[in-house]
C-alpha positions, 0 to 999 in steps of 0.5 A: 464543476472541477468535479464532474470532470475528476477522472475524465482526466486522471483516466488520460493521465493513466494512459502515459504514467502506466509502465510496459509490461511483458506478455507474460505479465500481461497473462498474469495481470489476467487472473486474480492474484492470491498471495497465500500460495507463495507467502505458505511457500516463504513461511513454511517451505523456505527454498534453499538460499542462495549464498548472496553477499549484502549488495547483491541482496539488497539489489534484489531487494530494490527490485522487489519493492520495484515490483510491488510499486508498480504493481506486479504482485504476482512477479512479487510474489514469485520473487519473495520466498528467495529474496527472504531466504537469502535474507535470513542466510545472511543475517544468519552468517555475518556479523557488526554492521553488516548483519543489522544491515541484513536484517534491516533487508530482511524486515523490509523483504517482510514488510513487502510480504506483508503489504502483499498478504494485506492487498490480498486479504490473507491470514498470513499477514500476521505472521509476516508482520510479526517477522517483519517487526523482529527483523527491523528491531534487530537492525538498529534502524528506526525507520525500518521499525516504523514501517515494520509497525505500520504494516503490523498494525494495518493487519491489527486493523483489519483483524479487528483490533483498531484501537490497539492498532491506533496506539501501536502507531501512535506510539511509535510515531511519537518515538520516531518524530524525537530521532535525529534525520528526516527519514526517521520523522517522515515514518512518523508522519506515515504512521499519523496517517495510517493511525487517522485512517484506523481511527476513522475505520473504527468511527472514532472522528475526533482521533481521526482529525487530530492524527490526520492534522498532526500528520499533514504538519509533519509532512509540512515540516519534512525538507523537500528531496527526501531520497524515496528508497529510504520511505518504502512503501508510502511517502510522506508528501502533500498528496498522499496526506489528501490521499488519506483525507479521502479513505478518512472522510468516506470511512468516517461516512461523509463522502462529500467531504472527501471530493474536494481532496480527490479533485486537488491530487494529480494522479502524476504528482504520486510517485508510483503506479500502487499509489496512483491506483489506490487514489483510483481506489480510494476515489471510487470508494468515495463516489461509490459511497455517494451514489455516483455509479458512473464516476465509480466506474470512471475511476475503477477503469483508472485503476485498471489503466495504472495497474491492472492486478490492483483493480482484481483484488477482492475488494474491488471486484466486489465494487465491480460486481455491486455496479453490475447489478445495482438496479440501474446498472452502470452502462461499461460495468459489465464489460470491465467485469468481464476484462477482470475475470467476473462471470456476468 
């Protein structure tokens, strides 16, 4: 069956899709990475900027999101409390277009933040969303809005507030699928997306289905060749609406139904390795879920192969930790365990 074999292969295919990494980031990747040291650095002991004119801001900007696409959260991290304050020296000192332009660098140097402070599990999400969103409405730009309100409501979310993060992305969603321009209307379908995976944390199925279906079709109706800087953190694509069908279907207790969409994604058809690693996460969620020890630690060592601080979050190392010592441990849990830092 196609789904005995699911991670058989996407561990291989892990193996030629992973980056080179320097040694320092290899000694980093050692140990978990919490973000809350350099995010209380950014918010509140910002260092002296340094006098950036926009294009070279915005070439450390791409740098930034390169860093966290590929995972390297503790470079990011490092790298973040500069960028931002060189971000707001410049929205600060310019004027016109050039200053909606900074403050859109601004709010996606947020955003990273953010998605950094959310992978992390810390409190100080709230306070870089919330800048995050500031930012973003004063740079006119609709779509740095929309992403700005998606990470906002994934800390509503996890702060417990789902049915209000429900219609926060609801509502921007609606607004931005009327602008003109694709980027705008793929946003859109992010925010559906995000909006059905809420919905379906707080066990609400049938807003669930009607957001994921009314995303799919909105990335069905997306022009293929869709510039990706101008999607920042998630892509409005095929795979990554199955993407989100499997947290939805497992968030919604019924895992089973999540294993046709893990089998049909090819890890190699996700643009980036933070992508590919959360369709190892996602995955081993699902199998966790359905009682499958061995293919949970099949796709945690996918994680592990495509990005290794990903699968030293908390929440996965709990997953690690659970295959250790479940009463039939996992045969290679422990060894993984001991790789990602856990004491066994």
């Amino acid at each position: 069956m196609r789904r005995r074999t699911l991670f058989t292969g996407a561990v291989a295919a892990g193996a030629a899709l992973a980056l080179p990494r320097t040694a320092a980031a290899a000694g980093r990747e050692s140990e978990p990475y919490d973000a809350t040291p350099d995010i209380e650095r950014l918010l509140f002991t910002p260092p002296v900027p340094q006098q950036l004119p926009l294009t070279a801001l915005q070439r450390s900007l791409a740098a930034a999101r390169a860093r966290f696409t590929t995972a390297a959260y503790h470079e990011l991290g490092t790298a973040l409390p500069d960028l931002i304050a060189a971000a707001e020296a410049l929205r600060g000192s310019c004027t016109g277009r050039e200053r909606e332009l900074a403050n859109a660098a601004t709010a996606r140097g947020y955003v990273l933040a953010t998605e950094l402070a959310a992978k992390t599990h810390s409190d100080l999400a709230w306070a870089t969303a919330d800048r995050a969103v500031q930012a973003a409405q004063l740079s006119g730009e609709p779509a740095v809005v929309g992403e700005a309100v998606r990470v906002l409501a994934i800390t509503m979310r996890r702060a417990g507030r789902p049915a209000a993060a429900v219609d926060l992305l609801r509502r921007t969603a609606d607004d931005l699928d009327t602008r003109p321009g694709p980027a705008a209307r793929a946003v859109a379908a992010t925010l559906w997306m995000t909006a059905a995976y809420t919905a379906a944390c707080n066990h609400d199925a049938s807003s669930a289905h009607d957001l994921m279906t009314g995303a799919a079709e909105a990335v069905d109706r997306l022009p293929t060749g869709l510039p990706p800087q101008q999607l920042y953190t998630v892509d409005a694509t095929p795979a990554q609406a199955d993407l989100y069908r499997i947290g939805i279907h497992t968030a919604l207790g019924h895992p089973d139904l999540a294993v046709r969409y893990a089998a049909r994604i090819d890890p190699a058809v996700l643009p980036t390795a933070e992508r590919r690693a959360r369709l190892g996460t996602d995955t081993a969620r699902m199998w966790h879920a359905l009682g499958d020890g061995p293919r949970t630690l099949a796709a945690l060592q996918f994680v592990e192969r495509v990005a290794p601080e990903e699968v030293r979050r908390p929440a996965l190392r709990s997953m690690v930790t659970a295959l250790v010592y479940a009463p039939m441990p996992t045969s290679g849990a422990r060894e993984l365990a001991r790789r990602i830092g856990i004491a066994c």
